[in-house]
ROSE-4610 file (N, C-alpha, C; in Angstrom, 1 decimal, always signed):
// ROSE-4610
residu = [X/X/X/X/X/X/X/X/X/X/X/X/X/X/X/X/X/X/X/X/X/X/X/X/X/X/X/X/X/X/X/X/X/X/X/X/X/X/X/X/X/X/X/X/X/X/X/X/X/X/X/X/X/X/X/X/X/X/X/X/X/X/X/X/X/X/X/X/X/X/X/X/X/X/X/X/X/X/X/X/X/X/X/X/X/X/X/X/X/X/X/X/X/X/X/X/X/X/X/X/X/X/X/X/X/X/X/X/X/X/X/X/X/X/X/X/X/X/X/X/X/X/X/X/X/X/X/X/X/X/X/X/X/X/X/X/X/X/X/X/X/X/X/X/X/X/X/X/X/X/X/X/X/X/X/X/X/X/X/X/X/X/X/X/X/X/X/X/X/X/X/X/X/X/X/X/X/X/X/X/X/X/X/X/X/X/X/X/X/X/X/X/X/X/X/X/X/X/X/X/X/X/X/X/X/X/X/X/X/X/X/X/X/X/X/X/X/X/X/X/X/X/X/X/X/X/X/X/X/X/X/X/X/X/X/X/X/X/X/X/X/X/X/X/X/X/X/X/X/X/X/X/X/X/X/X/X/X/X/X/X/X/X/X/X/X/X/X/X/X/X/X/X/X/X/X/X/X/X/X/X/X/X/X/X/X/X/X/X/X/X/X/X/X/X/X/X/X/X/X/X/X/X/X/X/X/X/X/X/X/X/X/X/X/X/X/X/X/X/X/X/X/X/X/X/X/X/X/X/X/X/X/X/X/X/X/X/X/X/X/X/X/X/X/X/X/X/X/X/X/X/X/X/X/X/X/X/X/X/X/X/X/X/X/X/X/X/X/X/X/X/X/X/X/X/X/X/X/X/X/X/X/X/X/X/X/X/X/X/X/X/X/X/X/X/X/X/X/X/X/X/X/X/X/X/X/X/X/X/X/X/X/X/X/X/X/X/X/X/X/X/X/X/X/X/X/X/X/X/X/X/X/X/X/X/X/X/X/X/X/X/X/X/X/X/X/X/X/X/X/X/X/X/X/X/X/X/X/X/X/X/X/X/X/X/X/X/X/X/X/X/X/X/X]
num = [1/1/1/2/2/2/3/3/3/4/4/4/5/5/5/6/6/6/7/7/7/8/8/8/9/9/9/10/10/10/11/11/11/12/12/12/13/13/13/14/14/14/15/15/15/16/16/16/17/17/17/18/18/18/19/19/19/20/20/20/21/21/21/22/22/22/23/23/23/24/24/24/25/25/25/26/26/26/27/27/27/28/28/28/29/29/29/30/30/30/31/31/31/32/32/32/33/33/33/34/34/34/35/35/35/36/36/36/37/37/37/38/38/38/39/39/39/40/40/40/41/41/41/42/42/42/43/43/43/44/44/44/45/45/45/46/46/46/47/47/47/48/48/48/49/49/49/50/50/50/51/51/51/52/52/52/53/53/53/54/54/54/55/55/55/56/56/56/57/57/57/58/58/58/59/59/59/60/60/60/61/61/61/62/62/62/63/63/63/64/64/64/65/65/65/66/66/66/67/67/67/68/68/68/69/69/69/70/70/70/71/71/71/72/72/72/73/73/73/74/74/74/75/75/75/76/76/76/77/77/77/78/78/78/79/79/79/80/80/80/81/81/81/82/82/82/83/83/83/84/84/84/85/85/85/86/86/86/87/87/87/88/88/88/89/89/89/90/90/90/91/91/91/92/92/92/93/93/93/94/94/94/95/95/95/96/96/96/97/97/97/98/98/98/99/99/99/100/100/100/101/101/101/102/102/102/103/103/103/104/104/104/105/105/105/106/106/106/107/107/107/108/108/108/109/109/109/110/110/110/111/111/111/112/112/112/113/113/113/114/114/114/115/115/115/116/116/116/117/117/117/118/118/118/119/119/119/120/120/120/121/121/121/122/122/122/123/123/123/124/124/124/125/125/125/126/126/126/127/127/127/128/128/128/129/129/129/130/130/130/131/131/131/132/132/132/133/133/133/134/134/134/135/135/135/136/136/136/137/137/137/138/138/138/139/139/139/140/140/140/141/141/141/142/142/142/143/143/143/144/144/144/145/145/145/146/146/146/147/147/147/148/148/148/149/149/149/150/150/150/151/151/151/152/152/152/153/153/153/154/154/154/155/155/155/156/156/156/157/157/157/158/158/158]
x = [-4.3/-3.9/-5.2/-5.0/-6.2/-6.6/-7.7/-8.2/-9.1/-8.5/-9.2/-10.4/-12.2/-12.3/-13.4/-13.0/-13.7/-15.0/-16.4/-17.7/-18.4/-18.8/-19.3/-20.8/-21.9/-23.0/-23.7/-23.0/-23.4/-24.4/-25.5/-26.3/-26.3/-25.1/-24.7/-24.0/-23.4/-22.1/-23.0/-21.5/-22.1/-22.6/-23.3/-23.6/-22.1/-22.3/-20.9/-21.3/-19.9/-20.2/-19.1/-18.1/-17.3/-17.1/-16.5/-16.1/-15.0/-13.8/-12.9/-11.9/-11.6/-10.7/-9.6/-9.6/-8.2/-7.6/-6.2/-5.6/-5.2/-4.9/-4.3/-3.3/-1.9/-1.1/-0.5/-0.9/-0.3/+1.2/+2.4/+3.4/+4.1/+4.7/+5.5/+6.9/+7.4/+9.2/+9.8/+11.1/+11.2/+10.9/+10.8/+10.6/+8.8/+7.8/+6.7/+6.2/+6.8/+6.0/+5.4/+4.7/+3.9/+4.2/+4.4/+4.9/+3.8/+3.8/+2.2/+3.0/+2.3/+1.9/+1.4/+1.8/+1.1/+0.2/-0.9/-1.2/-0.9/-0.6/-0.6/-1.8/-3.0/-4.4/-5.2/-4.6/-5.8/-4.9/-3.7/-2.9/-2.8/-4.0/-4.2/-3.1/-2.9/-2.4/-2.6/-2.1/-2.4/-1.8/-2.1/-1.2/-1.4/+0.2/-0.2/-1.4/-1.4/-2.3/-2.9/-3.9/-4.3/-4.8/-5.4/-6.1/-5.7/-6.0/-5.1/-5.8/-4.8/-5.0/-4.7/-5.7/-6.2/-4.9/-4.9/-3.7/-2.8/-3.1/-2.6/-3.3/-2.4/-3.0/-2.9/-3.8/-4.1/-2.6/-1.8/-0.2/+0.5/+0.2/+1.3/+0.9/-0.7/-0.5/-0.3/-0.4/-0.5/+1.4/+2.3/+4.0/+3.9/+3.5/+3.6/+3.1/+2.0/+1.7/+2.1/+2.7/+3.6/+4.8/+5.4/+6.7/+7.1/+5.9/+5.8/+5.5/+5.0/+4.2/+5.0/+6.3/+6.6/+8.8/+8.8/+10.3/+10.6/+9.5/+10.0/+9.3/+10.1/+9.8/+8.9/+7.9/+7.7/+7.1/+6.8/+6.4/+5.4/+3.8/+2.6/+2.5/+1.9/+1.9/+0.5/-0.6/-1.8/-3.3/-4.2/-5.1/-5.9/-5.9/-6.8/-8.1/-8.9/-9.9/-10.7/-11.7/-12.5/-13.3/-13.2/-14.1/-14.6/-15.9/-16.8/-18.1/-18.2/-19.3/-19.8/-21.2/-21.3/-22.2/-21.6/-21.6/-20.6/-19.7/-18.2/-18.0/-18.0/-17.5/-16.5/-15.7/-14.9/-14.6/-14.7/-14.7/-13.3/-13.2/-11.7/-11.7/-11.5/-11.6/-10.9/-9.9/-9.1/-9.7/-10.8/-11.5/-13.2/-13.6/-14.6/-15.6/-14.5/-14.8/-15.2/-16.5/-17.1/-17.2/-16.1/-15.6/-16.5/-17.0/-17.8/-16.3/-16.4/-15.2/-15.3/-14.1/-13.9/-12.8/-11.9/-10.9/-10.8/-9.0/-8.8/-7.1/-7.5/-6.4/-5.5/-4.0/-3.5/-2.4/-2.0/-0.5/+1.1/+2.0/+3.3/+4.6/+5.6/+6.9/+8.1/+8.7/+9.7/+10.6/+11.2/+12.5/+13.3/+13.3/+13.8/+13.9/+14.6/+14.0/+14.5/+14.3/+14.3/+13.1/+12.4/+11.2/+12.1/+10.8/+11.1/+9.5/+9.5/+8.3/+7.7/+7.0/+6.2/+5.5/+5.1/+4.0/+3.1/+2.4/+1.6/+1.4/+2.9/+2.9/+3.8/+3.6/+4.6/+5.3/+5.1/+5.6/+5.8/+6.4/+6.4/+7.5/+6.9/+7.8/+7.0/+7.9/+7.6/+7.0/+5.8/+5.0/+5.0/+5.6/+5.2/+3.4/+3.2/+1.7/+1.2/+1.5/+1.1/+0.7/+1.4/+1.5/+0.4/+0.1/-0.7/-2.3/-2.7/-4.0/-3.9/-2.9/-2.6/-2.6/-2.6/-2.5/-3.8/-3.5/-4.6/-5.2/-6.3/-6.5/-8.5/-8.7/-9.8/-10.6/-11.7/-12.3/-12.0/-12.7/-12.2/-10.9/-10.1/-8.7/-8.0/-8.8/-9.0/-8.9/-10.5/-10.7/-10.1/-9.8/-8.9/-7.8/-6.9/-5.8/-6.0/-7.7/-7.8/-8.4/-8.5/-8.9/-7.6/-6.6/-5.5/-4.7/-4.8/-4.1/-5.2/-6.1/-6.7/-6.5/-5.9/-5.1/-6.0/-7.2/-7.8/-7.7/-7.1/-6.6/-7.9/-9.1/-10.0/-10.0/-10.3/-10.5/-11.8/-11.7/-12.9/-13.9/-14.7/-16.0/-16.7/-17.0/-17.9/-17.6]
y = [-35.2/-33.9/-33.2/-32.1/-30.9/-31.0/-31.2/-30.8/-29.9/-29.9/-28.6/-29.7/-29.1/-29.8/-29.1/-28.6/-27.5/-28.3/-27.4/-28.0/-26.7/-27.2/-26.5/-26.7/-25.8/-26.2/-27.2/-27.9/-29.5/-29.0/-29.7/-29.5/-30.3/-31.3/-31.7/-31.0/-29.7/-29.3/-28.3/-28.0/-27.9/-26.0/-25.1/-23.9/-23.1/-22.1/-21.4/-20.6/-20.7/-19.7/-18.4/-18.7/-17.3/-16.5/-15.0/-14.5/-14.0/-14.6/-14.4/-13.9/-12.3/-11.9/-12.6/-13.4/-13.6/-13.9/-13.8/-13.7/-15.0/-15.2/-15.9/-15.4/-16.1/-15.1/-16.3/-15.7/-16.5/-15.6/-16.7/-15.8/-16.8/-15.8/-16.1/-15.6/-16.9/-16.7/-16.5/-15.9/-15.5/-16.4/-17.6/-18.9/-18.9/-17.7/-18.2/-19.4/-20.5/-20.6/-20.2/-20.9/-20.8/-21.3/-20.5/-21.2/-21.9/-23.6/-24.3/-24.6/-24.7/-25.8/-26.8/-27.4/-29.0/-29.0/-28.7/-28.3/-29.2/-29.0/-30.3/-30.4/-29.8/-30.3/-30.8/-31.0/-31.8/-32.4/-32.2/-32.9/-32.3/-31.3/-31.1/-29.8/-29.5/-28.4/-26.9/-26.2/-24.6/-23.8/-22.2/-21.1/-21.0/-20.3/-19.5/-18.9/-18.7/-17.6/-17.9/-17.3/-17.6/-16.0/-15.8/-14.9/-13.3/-12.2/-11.5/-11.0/-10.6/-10.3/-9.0/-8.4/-7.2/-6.0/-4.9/-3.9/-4.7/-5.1/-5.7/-5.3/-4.6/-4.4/-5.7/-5.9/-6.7/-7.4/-6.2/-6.6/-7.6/-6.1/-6.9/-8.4/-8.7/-10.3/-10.9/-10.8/-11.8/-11.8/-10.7/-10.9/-12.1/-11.6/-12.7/-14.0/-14.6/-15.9/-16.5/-15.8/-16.5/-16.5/-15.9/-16.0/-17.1/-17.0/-18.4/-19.3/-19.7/-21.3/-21.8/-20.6/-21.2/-20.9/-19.8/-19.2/-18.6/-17.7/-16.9/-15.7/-14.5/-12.9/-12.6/-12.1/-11.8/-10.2/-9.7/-8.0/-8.6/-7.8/-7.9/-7.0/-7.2/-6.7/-6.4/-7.7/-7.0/-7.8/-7.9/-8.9/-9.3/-10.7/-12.0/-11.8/-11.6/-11.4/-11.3/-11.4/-11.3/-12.5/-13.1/-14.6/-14.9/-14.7/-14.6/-15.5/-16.2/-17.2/-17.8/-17.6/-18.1/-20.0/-20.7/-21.8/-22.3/-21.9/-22.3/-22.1/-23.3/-23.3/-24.1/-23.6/-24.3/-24.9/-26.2/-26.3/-27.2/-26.3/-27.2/-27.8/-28.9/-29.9/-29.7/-29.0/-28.6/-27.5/-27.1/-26.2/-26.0/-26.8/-26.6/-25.1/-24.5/-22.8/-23.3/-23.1/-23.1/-21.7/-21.7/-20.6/-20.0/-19.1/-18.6/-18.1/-18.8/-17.8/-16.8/-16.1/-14.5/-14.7/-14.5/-14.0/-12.9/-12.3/-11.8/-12.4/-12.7/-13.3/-12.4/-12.4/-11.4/-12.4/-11.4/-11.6/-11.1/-11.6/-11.5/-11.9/-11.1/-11.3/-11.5/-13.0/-13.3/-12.3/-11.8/-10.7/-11.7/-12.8/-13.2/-14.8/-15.3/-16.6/-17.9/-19.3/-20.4/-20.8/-21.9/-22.5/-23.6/-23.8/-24.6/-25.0/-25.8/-26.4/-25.9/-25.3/-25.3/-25.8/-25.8/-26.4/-26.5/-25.3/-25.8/-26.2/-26.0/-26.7/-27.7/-29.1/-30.3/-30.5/-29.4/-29.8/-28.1/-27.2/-26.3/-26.6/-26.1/-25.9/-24.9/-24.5/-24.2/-24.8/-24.9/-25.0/-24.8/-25.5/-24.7/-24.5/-23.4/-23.4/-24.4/-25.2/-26.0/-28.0/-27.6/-28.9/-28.2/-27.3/-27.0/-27.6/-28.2/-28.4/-29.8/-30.5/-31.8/-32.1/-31.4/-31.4/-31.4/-32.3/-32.2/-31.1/-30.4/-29.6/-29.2/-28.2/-28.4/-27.4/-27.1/-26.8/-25.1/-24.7/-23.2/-22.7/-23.7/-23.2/-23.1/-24.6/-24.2/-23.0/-22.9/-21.6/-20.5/-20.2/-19.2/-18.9/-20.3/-20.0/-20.6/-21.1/-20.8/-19.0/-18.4/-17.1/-16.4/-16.7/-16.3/-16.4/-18.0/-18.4/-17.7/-17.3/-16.9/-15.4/-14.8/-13.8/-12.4/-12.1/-11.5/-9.6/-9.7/-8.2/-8.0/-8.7/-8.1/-8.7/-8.4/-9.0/-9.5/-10.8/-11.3/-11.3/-10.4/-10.3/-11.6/-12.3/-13.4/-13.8]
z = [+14.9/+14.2/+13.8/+14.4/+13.5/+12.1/+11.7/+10.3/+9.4/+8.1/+7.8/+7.1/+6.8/+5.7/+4.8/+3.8/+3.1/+2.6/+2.7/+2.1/+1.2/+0.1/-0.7/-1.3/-1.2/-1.6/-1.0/+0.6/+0.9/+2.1/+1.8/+3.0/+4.2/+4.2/+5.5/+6.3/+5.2/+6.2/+7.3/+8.4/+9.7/+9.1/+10.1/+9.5/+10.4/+9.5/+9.6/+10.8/+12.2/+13.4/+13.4/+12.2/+12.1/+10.1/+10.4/+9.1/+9.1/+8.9/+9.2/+7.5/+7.7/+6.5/+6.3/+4.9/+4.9/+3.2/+3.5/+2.0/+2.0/+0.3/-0.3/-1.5/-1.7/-2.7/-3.7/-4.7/-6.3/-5.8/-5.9/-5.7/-7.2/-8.1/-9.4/-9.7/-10.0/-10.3/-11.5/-12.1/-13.2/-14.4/-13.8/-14.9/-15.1/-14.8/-14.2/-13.7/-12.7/-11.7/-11.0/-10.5/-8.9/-8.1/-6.9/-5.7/-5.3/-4.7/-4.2/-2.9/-1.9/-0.9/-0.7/+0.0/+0.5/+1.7/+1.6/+3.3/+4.1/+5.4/+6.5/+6.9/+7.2/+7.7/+6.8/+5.5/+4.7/+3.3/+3.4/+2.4/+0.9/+1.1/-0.7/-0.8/-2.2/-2.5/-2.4/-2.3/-2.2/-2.8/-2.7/-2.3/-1.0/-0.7/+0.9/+0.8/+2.2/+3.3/+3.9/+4.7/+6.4/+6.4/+7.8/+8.6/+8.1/+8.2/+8.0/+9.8/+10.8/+11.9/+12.2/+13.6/+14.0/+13.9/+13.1/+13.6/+11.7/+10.9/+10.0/+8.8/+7.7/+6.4/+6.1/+5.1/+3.3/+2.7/+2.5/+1.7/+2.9/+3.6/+4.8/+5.4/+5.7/+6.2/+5.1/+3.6/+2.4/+2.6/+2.4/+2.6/+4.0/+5.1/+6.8/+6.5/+5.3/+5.5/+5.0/+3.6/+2.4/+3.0/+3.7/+4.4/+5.5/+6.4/+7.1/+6.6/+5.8/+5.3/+4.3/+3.6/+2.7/+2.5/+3.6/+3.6/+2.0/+1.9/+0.9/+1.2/+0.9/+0.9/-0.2/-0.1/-1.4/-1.4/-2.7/-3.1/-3.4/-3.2/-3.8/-4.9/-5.7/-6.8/-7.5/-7.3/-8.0/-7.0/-8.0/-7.4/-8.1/-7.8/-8.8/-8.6/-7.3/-6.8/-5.5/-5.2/-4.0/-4.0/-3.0/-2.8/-1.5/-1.6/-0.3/-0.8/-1.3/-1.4/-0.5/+0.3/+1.9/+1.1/+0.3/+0.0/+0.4/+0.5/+0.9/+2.1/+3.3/+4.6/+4.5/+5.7/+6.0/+7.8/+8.1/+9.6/+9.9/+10.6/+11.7/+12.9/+12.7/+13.6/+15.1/+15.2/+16.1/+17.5/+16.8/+17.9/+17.5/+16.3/+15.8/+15.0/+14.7/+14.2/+12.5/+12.1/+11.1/+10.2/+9.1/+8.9/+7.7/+7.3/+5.8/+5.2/+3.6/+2.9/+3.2/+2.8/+3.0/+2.6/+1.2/+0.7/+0.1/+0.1/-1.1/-1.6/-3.1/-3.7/-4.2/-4.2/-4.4/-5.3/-5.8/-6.7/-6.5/-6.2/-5.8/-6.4/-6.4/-7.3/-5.8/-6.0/-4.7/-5.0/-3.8/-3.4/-2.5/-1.9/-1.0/-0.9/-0.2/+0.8/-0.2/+0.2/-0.1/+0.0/-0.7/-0.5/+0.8/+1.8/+3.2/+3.5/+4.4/+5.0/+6.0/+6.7/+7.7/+8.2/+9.7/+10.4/+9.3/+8.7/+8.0/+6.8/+6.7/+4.8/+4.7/+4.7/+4.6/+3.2/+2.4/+1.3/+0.4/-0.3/-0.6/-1.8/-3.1/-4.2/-5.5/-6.1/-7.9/-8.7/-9.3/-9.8/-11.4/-12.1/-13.6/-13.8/-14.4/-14.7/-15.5/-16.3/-16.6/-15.9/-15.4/-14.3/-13.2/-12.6/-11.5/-11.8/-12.9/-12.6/-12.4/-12.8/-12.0/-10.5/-9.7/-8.3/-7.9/-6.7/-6.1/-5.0/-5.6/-4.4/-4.4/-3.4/-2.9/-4.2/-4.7/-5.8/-5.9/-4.5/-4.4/-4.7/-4.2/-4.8/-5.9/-6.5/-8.3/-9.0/-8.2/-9.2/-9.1/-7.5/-8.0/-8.6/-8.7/-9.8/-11.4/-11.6/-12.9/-13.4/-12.1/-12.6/-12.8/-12.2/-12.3/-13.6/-14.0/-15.3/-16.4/-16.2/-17.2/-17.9/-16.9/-17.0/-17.7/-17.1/-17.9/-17.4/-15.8/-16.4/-14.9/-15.0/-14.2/-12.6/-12.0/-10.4/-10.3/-10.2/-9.9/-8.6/-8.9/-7.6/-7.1/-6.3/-5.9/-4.5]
């Protein structure tokens, strides 16, 4: 099976050969949860998102990834931040593409759907905010939903 495996600050990791835009979406339910994922290429937890691809707004791939990876519709609504730290690679074992971050985190209110699994999410559910720092997940992803819980109103630059 393909793997993802994120390296930060590590001077073993391999050097990055792509920059690829892509979102990620805090999506929240009337109860404020968080919708998380399970990823399937590395086990740890998430929010959706993936690539945003050619001929494709911002909103629209963050609604297409959250919808695939997790069978829910969702409305975008704001944004957590921008995350482009070229410390942060990421390499996939599946074809060997050594990725430099390049996010943007966005924020979303569900209109639709059931939580379901996908190819790439073996696991998808609701989240109380309080329970999400118990999960296991990769550092970068932390942070961006501690910038999120932090709720401060501003979009974080980095």
């Amino acid at each position: 099976m393909a793997k993802r495996i994120d390296y930060y600050d590590d001077p073993d990791a391999p050097a990055p050969n792509s920059l690829v835009p892509s979102v990620n979406v805090i999506v929240t339910n009337a109860a404020d949860e968080i919708l998380m994922i399970r990823r399937s290429d590395n086990g740890n937890w998430a929010v959706p998102g993936g690539a945003i691809d050619l001929g494709e707004s911002i909103p629209a791939a963050a609604v297409r990834e959250t919808q695939e990876e997790t069978g829910i519709l969702c409305e975008i609504i704001g944004l957590v931040g921008t995350y482009s730290d070229p410390k942060h690679v990421i390499l996939y074992t599946s074809d060997g593409e050594v990725r430099q971050e390049f996010s943007l985190v966005l924020t979303a209110r569900p209109v639709g759907g059931e939580p379901r699994p996908s190819s790439e999410s073996r696991e998808v559910r609701w989240v109380p905010r309080e329970q999400v720092a118990d999960l296991q997940m990769d550092r970068s992803m932390r942070m961006r939903i501690e910038h999120f819980l932090a709720g401060t109103g501003l979009p974080y630059i980095g």
